[in-house]
N, C-alpha and C positions, 0 to 999 in steps of 0.2 A: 831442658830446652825442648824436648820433645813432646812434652804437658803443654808447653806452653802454644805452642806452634799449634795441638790438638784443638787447644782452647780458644786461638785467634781464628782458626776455621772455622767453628763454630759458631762461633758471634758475627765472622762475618756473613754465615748463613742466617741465621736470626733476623742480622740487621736487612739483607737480603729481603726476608720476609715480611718483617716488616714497612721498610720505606718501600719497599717492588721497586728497586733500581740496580743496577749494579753494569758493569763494560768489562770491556778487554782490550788492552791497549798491541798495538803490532811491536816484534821486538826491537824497533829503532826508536821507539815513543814518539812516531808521529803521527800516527793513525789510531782514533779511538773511535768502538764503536759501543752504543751504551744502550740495553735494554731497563722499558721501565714498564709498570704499570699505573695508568690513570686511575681517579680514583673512584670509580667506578670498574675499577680490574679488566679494562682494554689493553691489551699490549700493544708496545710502541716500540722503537727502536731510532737512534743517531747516528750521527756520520759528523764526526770533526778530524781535520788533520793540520798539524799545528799547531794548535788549537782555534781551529777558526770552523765554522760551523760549514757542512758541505752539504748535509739533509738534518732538517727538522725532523723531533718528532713525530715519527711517519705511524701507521699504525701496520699492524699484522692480525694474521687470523683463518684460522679454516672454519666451511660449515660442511658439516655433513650433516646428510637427512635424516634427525633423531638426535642431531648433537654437535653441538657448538663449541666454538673456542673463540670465542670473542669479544664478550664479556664477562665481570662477577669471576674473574678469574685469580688462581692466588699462587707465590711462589714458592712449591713444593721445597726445592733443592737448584743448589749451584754447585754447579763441576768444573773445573777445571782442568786443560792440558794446552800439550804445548809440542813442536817438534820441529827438527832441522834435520835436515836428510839430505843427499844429492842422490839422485839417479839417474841411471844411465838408459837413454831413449834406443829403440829399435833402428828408427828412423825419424828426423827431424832438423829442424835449422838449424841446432845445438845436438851436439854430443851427449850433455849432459843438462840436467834441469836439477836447480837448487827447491828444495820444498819446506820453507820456513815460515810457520805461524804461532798466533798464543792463541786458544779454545778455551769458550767459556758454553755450556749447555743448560739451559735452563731448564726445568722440569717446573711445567705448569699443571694447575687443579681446574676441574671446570664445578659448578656446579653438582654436578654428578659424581663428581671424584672419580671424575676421568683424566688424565694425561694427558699432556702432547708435549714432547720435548722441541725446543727451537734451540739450532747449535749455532753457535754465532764463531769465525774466523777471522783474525787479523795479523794482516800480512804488512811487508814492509808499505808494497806496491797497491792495498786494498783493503773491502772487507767482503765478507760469504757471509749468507747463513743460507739454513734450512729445516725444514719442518716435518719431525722424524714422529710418526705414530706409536702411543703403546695401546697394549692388550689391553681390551676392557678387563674392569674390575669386577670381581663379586657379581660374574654374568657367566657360568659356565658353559651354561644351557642354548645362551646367544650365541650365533654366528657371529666372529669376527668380520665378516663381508661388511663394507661401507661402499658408501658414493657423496662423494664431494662434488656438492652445486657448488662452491664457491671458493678463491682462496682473496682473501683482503688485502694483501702486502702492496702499501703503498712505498712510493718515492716522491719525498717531498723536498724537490729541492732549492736550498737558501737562493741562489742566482736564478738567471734565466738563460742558460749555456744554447750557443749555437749547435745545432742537431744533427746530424746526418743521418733520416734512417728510407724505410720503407713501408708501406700500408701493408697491414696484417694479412691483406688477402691477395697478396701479387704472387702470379699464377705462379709456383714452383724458386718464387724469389729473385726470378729476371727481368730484375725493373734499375732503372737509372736511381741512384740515391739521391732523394735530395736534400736542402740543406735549410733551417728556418731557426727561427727562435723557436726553442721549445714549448712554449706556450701557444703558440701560432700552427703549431700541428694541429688538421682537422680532423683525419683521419686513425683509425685505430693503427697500432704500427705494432710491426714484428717486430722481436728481438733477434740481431742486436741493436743499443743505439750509440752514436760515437758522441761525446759532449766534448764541445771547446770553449772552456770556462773564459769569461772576463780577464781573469789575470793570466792566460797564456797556457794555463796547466788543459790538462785533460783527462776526461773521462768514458769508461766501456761498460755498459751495463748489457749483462746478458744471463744467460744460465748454462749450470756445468752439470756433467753427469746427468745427463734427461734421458731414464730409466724408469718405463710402464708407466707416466704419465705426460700430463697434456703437457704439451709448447706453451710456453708463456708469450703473451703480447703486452703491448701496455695502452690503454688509453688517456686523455685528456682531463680532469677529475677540476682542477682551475688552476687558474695562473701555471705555474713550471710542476705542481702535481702530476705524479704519473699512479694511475690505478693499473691491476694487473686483471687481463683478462684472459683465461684459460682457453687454447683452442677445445669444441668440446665434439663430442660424438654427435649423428644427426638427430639423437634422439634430447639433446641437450646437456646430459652429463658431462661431466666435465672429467671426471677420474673414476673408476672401479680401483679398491683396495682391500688390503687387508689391515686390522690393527694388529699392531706390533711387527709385519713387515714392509709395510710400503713406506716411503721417504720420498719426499718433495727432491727435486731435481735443486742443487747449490742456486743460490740467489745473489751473486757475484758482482761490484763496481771494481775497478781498475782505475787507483787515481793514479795518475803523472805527471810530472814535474813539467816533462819535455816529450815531442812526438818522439825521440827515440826511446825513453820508457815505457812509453806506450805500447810501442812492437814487442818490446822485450819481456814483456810482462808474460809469466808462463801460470797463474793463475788457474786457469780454468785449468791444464791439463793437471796441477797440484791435484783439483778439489776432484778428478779421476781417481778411479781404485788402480793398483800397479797390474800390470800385463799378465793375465789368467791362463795365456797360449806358452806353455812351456818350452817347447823348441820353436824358436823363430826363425831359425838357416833358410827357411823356403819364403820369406818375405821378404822381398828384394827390391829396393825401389831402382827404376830406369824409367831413359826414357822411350818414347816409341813413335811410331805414325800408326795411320790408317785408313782405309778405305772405306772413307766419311766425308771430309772436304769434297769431293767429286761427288759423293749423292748430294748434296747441298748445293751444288752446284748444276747440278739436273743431267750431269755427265753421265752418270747410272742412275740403278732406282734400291733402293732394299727390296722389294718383292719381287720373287720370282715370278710370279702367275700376276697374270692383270684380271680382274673381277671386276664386273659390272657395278653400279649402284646396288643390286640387290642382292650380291656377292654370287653372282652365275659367271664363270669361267668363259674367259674372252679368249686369251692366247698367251705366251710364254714372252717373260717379258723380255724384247732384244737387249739390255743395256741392262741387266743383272750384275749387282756391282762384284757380292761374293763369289767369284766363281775361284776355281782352282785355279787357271791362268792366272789371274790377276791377282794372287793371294802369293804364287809363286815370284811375281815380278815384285811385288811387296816386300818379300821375307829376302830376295838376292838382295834390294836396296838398303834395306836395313841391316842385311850381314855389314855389306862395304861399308857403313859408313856410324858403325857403332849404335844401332840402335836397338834395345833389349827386348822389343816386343813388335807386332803389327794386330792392331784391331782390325775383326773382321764383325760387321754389324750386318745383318740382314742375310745370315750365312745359313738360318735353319728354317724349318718347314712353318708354316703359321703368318707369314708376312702379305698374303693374299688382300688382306679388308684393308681397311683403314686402319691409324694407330686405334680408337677408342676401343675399337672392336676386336683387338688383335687375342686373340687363342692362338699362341705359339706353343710348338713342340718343343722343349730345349735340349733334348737328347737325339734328336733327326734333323741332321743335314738334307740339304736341298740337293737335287740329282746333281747339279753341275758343282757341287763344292766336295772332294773327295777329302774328310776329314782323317780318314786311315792316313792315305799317302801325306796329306801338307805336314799333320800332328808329325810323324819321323821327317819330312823336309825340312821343315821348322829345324827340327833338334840338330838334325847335322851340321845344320847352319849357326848352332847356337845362338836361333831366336825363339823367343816363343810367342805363341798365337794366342793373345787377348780377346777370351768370349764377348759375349751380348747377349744378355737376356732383357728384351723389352718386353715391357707383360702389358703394356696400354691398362695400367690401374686394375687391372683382373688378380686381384693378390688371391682368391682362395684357388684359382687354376693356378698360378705360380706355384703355390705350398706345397700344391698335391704332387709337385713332380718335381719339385727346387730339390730336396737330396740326390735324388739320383741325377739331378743334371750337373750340379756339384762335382759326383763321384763322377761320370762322364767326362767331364773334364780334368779330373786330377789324373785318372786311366792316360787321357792322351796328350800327359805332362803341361794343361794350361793351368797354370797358378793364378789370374787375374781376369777378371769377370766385369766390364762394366754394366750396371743395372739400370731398369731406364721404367718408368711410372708415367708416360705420357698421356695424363687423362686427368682433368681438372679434381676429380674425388677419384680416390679408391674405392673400388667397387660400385662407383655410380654415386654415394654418396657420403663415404666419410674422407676428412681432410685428412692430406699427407700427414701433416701434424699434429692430427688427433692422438689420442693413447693408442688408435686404435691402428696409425700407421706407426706411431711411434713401437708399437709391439713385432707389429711386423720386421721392422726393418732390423733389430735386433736379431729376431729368429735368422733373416737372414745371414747376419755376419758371424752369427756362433755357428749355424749349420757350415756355410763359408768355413769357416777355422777348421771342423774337424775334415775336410777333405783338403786343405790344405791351398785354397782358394780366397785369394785377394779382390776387396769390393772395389769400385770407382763408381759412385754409386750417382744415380742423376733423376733426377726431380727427387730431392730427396730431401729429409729431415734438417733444420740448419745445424750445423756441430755443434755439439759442445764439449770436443775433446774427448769421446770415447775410441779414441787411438791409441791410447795409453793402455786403457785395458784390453783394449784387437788393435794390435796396430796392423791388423791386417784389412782396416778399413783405413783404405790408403790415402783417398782423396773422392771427392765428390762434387756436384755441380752447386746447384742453390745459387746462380750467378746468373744476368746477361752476359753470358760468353762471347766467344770471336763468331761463331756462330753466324748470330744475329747478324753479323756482316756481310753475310752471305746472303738474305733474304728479306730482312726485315724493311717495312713499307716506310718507316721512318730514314732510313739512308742511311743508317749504324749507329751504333753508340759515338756518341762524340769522344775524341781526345781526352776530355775532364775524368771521364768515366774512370779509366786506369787508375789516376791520381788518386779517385777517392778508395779503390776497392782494397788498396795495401792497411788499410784505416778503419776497414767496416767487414766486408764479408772476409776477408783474409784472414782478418784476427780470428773469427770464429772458428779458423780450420783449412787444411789444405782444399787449394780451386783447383778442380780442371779444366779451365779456361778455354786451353788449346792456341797458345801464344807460336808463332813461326810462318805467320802469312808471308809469301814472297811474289806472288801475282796480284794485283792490284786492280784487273778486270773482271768485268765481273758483265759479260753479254746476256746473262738472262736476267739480271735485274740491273742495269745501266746504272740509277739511280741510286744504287745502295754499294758501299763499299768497306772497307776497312779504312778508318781516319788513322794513319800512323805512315810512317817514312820506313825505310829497309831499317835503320840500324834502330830504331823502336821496337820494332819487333824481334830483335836477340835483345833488347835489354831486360825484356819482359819474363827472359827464361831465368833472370835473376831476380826481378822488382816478385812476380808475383810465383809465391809458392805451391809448391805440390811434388812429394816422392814421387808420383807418376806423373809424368812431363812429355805431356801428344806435341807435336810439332806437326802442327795441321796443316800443312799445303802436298802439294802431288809431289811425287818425286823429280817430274820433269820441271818442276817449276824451280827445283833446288840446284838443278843443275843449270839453270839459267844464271847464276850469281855462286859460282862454287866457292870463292876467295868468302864470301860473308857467312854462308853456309859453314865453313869452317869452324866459326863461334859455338854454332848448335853442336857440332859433330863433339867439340872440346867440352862443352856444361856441362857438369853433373849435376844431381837434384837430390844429392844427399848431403847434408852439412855437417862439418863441424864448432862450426861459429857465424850468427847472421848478429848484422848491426845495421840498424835506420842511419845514415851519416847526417842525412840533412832533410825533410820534408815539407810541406805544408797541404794539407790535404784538399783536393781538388785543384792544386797548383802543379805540382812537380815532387818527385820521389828522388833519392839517392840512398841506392840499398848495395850495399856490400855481405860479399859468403865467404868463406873459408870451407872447400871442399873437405872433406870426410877424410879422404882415404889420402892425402898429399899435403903440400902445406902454399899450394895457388888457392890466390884469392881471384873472385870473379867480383867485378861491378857491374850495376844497372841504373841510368837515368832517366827517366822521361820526365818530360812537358804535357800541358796542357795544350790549349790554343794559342800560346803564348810564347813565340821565342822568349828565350832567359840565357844569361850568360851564368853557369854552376862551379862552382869551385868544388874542387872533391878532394877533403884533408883523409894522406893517403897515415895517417900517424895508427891505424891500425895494425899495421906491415910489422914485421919483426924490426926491433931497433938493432942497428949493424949489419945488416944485409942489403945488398943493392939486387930488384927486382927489374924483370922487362916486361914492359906494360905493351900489351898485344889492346889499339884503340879502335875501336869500332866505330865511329862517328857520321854525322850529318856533314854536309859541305857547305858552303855559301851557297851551291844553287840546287841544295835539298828543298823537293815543294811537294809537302805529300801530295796534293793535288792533282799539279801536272807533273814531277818528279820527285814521284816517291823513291828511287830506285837508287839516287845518287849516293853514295858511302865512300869515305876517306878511311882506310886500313892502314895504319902508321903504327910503329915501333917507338920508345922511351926505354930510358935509364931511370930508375927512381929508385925512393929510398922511401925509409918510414918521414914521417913529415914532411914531405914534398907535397904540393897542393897541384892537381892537375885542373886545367881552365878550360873549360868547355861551352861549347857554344850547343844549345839544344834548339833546333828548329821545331817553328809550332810545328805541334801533332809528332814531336820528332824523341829522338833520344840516341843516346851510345852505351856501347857495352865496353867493357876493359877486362883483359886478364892478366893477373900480374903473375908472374914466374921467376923464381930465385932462378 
C-alpha cells in the first residue's frame, strides 16, 4: 500500500505537469481553489464554493527587472499539506482562534529555470495564496538583490457584488466608505474591499502578513475585474527583495454565508506567524482617557512655545494641555473610576512648529510636565501614563532616538505608546504604505517589544493581523475617527458611518476610534458635531473593537450623566467570545461579547439615520441560567439633534432565548449588560 500511494503521488505530479492544473479543496468541500496554466504557460488561478463559480480564471505573476514569471512557464512540482490547530490569543474578541486549512504549493520554472513557488490555502470560510521567491539557480556569482516593477494577480469576479471600499490615496484612510457596483468604481482603491454578493453571501478581499513589502491596492481592469496595484517608492519601485527570502504578503477572500460569518472569520490572523514576544504578562489591554478631546476642542494647545511663521519664539503658550496639574487631575479620575491608563500627547519638548515640521525630542519633557513625579503618581495610583510620539512623517529623526525613547519610557514604567505620522508622505515623499513605511513601522513594534512598550499606532499602515505575532501592536487608527467631530468642515461623519466600519475597517484589525462623547457642544465649530444620541455612544465600546478603549470626552463632562457613565466604568475590552447577532451594513449593527475574565455578556446596537425597531435573540446566554439585563437605551423623546442626552437605564430578568425588543432612535442606539 505504501508503493502504491508512492506511485499515485507521482502520477499525480506528472499529470500535474502535464495538463498545468491542479486545486485544493477547503476541509468542509465547499471551497475549491484551482491553479492552472494557459497554454501558453501564464498562470491562472479559480474561486468556486459549492460549486458555483465565485472568480474566473484570473491570472497571476511577478516581474522583476531581469526576470519574469508570467509566461512560457512550467510545473516543476506540487506539495501538498494541511493543518488544524486551535490557539490561544493574548488579547482579542475570542479567547481562542481555530486554524484549519488544506495547502497545495506550486513550484513554477520560468524560462531561465528559475522558480517561484505560489502557495495556495483553503479554508472552510476562504481562500489565501502567496508568492514566495527562490534562490537563483546555477548564478553563484549573481547577487540575490531583485526589484519588482510589478505584481499581476488579478480578481476576476463571476458577479458584479456591491462594494464598499475607499480610493487608494485617502489621506492616512479617513475617509467615509462608500458603496457602488463594483464595476462602477472610478477610482484606484485600497485594500480592504467588503463584497455583498447577489445572493445574500459576502465577501472580504485584503491582505495578511504584509511584511518588507508594498500595500496592495486594486484597480478597475473591466467590468467586476480587479488588477493589483502596488503602493511603490517615489522612485517607482514597487519592492526591494531578496530571492529565496522575500514572500509576497497572503492574498486573502473571506466567503460568507451570513454577515455574522463574516465578523467571525479569523483568517487573516490564521495566515499570521504565532507570537515571537515570549513573555507577554506586560501586555495588558484596558481602557483609558486623555488629554486630547480638549486640544480638539481648542480648550489647550499641544505646544508649549507659540513660534511665528518663520519658527521665531513668540511666548509660552497660556493653555498648554500636558502640564503636571492637569496630568494629576487625569490620573486621580481615572484611579476612581477604573481606568487603566491617561494619554498624555503634546507632553515633550519639539511641539513649537507645526505638525509637518515637527523635530520632537522623545526622551525630554517640557518644563511644566514633571515626568519624575507623575511616572511614581501614576503608579501609586495604579494607572499608567500612555506616551505620544508624533514624528510629523520625519521617520529617519524618529529612528535615530526611537530606542532610547522606548527605554525612557519602560525606566518610568509606561508600557503603551501611541504613534502618530501626521504628514501626507514620510519624509516628504514616500507613502505610509510603501515598503518603505511598511519597513518602518515594523522596526517600530519589534524595537517596541524589546523594551516592553505597547503601539496604538495612528496614520498608520492598514492591518493585516500582525498582532498575532506582536500582539503588542494593540490597536491603531487608519479610520475617520470621533475626532473629525470635533472639527471637521463637513459637520461629522454621519450616523451610516458606524454601521459600515464593523464590516470594513474593523475587520482589518483593532480601531482606535475614541467612542464616549458625552457633550454634544461643540462652540468653536457650531456647525460640526458628533451625530449619535448618549446611549450610542456606550454601544460603540462593544459594536467597535480595540484592546485599548480611549473614551474621549473630559472628565467633567462624565460627571455630567454619572448613571450612563456607569456602562463605560463596567466594559471591558478584552474577550472571550464576540458574535454579530444581526447586521446589515450601512443600516444597523447588533454585536454581542462575553468578557474575558467573567461570564457577563455586554451588548451594542446602533442605527443609522433610520429609526428601526431590533430584536436581540439573547439564545447566546448559558441555557439554565436566569441573567439581569442592566438596558441602556434611547427614549421616545431621544433627538440626537436637539436631545441627544435623553437615556432610559432599566433592569430585566432574562434567560437564554428571550428576545429583548428595542427601539433605536435615528443616529441612536443601547447598550445591555447581562449578569448571572
Amino acid at each position: 500500500m505504501k508503493h502504491i500511494g508512492i506511485i499515485f503521488i507521482l502520477s499525480a505530479l506528472l499529470l500535474a505537469g502535464c495538463t498545468g492544473k491542479t486545486a485544493v479543496t477547503s476541509p468542509d468541500g465547499r471551497t475549491n481553489i484551482r491553479f492552472s496554466l494557459t497554454e501558453s504557460g501564464e498562470p491562472q488561478y479559480s474561486v468556486t464554493k459549492d460549486g458555483k463559480a465565485v472568480i474566473d480564471p484570473s491570472r497571476l505573476g511577478m516581474v522583476f527587472e531581469g526576470n519574469e514569471f508570467t509566461s512560457g512557464l512550467k510545473i516543476k512540482s506540487v506539495e501538498r499539506d494541511s493543518k488544524d490547530e486551535i490557539w490561544q490569543q493574548v488579547w482579542g474578541e475570542e479567547s481562542f482562534a481555530r486554524n484549519h486549512y488544506r495547502e497545495m504549493a506550486v513550484t513554477l520554472t520560468n524560462s531561465e529555470e528559475q522558480q517561484l513557488i505560489i502557495r495556495f490555502r483553503a479554508f472552510n470560510d476562504g481562500v489565501a495564496f502567496r508568492y514566495e521567491t527562490c534562490p537563483l539557480q546555477g548564478k553563484d556569482n549573481v547577487s540575490q538583490e531583485f526589484v519588482l516593477t510589478d505584481e499581476l494577480t488579478e480578481y476576476r469576479f463571476v458577479s458584479n457584488p456591491e462594494t464598499w471600499s475607499l480610493p487608494w490615496d485617502t489621506p492616512f484612510y479617513e475617509g467615509l466608505w462608500e458603496k457602488s457596483l463594483l464595476s462602477r468604481k472610478k477610482d484606484t482603491l485600497c485594500s480592504p474591499l467588503t463584497l455583498e454578493f447577489e445572493d445574500g453571501t459576502y465577501g472580504f478581499l485584503h491582505e495578511a502578513n504584509l511584511t518588507d513589502y508594498a500595500a496592495q491596492n486594486f484597480y478597475i481592469k473591466q467590468d467586476a475585474t480587479l488588477g493589483t496595484y502596488l503602493t511603490p517608492w517615489s522612485n517607482g519601485v514597487k519592492v526591494y527583495g531578496e530571492y529565496g527570502k522575500t514572500v509576497s504578503p497572503w492574498r486573502f477572500l473571506i466567503l460568507a454565508d451570513n454577515i455574522t460569518e463574516l465578523a467571525a472569520s479569523r483568517i487573516m490572523l490564521n495566515l499570521n506567524e504565532p507570537c515571537k514576544i515570549e513573555d507577554t504578562s506586560w501586555i495588558k489591554p484596558m481602557k483609558f482617557i486623555g488629554i486630547w478631546w480638549a486640544i480638539h476642542l481648542d480648550h489647550y494647545t499641544w505646544c508649549y512655545r507659540l513660534l511665528d511663521e518663520k519658527g521665531r519664539f513668540i511666548a509660552l503658550s497660556p493653555n498648554h494641555g500636558a502640564t503636571t496639574e492637569n496630568m494629576c487631575r487625569y490620573i486621580d479620575f481615572a484611579a476612581e473610576h477604573g481606568f487603566g491608563g491617561v494619554l498624555a500627547e503634546g507632553w515633550n519638548e519639539g511641539w513649537d512648529g507645526d505638525w509637518t515640521s515637527n523635530l520632537a525630542e522623545f526622551s525630554k519633557p517640557t518644563p511644566d510636565f514633571d515626568m519624575e513625579y507623575l511616572s511614581k503618581y501614576a503608579q501609586e495610583k495604579g494607572v499608567q501614563i500612555i506616551g505620544h510620539h508624533e514624528t510629523g512623517g520625519n521617520v529617519t529623526h524618529y529612528e535615530e532616538q526611537m530606542e532610547d525613547a522606548f527605554h525612557y519610557y519602560d525606566v518610568h514604567g509606561i508600557h503603551n505608546v501611541k504613534t502618530g505620522y501626521v504628514h501626507s508622505k514620510l519624509e516628504g515623499k514616500e507613502w505610509h504604505k510603501s515598503q518603505y513605511g511598511v519597513r518602518h513601522m515594523r522596526k517600530v513594534i519589534e524595537t517596541a517589544a524589546r523594551e516592553h512598550v505597547c503601539i496604538d499606532n495612528h496614520e498608520c499602515v492598514m492591518p493585516t493581523g500582525l498582532q498575532r505575532t506582536y500582539p503588542n501592536l494593540m490597536s491603531g487608527e487608519g479610520v475617520r475617527g470621533q475626532e473629525w467631530d470635533a472639527w471637521s468642515t463637513d459637520g461629522g461623519s454621519p450616523a451610516q458611518h458606524l454601521c459600515v466600519l464593523p464590516f470594513t475597517r474593523v475587520m482589518a484589525g483593532p480601531v482606535d476610534f475614541t467612542p464616549g462623547t458625552f457633550d454634544f457642544s461643540n462652540p468653536i465649530h457650531p456647525q460640526t458635531r458628533v451625530h449619535s444620541t448618549l446611549a450610542r455612544q456606550l454601544a460603540l465600546f462593544v459594536v467597535i473593537y480595540s484592546p485599548l478603549q480611549m473614551a474621549s470626552d473630559l472628565p467633567e463632562s462624565y460627571m455630567q450623566h454619572p448613571e450612563a457613565f456607569r456602562f463605560i466604568e463596567d466594559v471591558p475590552c478584552d474577550w472571550q467570545r464576540s458574535v454579530v447577532l444581526d447586521a446589515k451594513i450601512g443600516e444597523y449593527v447588533l454585536t454581542a461579547r462575553q468578557d474575558k475574565n467573567s461570564s457577563d455578556w455586554y451588548v451594542g446596537a446602533i442605527t443609522n439615520e433610520e429609526e428601526r425597531e431590533v430584536n436581540i435573540d439573547l439564545s447566546f446566554l448559558d441555557k439554565g441560567k436566569t441573567y439581569t439585563a442592566e438596558i441602556y437605551r434611547d427614549t421616545e423623546n431621544t433627538e440626537w439633534q436637539n436631545n441627544p442626552y435623553d437615556i432610559a437605564i432599566e433592569t430585566r430578568q432574562v434567560r437564554a432565548g428571550d428576545v429583548l425588543r428595542l427601539t433605536l432612535n435615528a443616529a441612536g442606539g443601547a447598550a445591555v449588560r447581562l449578569t448571572e
